[in-house]
C-alpha positions as CSV (number, residue, x, y, z in Angstrom):
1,X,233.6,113.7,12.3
2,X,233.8,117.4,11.2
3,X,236.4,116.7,8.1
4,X,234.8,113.6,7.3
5,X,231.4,115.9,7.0
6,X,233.3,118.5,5.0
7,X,235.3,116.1,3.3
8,X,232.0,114.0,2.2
9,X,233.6,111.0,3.3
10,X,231.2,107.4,3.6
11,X,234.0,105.8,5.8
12,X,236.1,107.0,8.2
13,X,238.6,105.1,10.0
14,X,240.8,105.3,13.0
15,X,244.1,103.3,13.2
16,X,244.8,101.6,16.6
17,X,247.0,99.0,18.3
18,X,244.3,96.2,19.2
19,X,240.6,97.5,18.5
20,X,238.6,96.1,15.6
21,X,235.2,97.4,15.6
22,X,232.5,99.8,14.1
23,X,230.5,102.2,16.2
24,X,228.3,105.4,16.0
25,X,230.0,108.2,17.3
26,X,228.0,111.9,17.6
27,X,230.5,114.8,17.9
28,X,228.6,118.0,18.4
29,X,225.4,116.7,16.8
30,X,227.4,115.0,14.0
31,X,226.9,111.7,13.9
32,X,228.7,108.7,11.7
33,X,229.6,105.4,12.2
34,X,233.6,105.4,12.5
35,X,235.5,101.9,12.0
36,X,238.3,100.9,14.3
37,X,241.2,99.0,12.7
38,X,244.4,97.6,14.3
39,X,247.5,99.2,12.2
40,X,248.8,95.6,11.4
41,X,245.4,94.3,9.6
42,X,245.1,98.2,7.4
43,X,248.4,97.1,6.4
44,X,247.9,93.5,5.2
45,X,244.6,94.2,3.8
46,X,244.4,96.2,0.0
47,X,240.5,95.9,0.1
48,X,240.6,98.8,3.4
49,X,240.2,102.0,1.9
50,X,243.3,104.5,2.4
51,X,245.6,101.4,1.7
């Protein structure tokens, strides 16, 4: 959350093994929404950002 503030990131994602979802996350009084993508779908999919 911190480098995505100081980075002035609009999306962040986290790479996993099974989870596909979008939630609102607060890390000391940050808050964002953070999108959880299985590693296998990032890859096969050019319209993800970071791809």
């Amino acid at each position: 959350m911190i480098a995505g503030r100081d980075c002035a990131c609009k999306k962040r994602i986290i790479l996993t093994m099974d989870d596909d979802q979008t939630k609102t996350e607060e890390w000391f009084g940050i808050k964002g929404d953070i999108q959880y993508i299985p590693l296998w779908k990032w890859l096969q999919r050019p319209d993800i950002p970071g791809t």
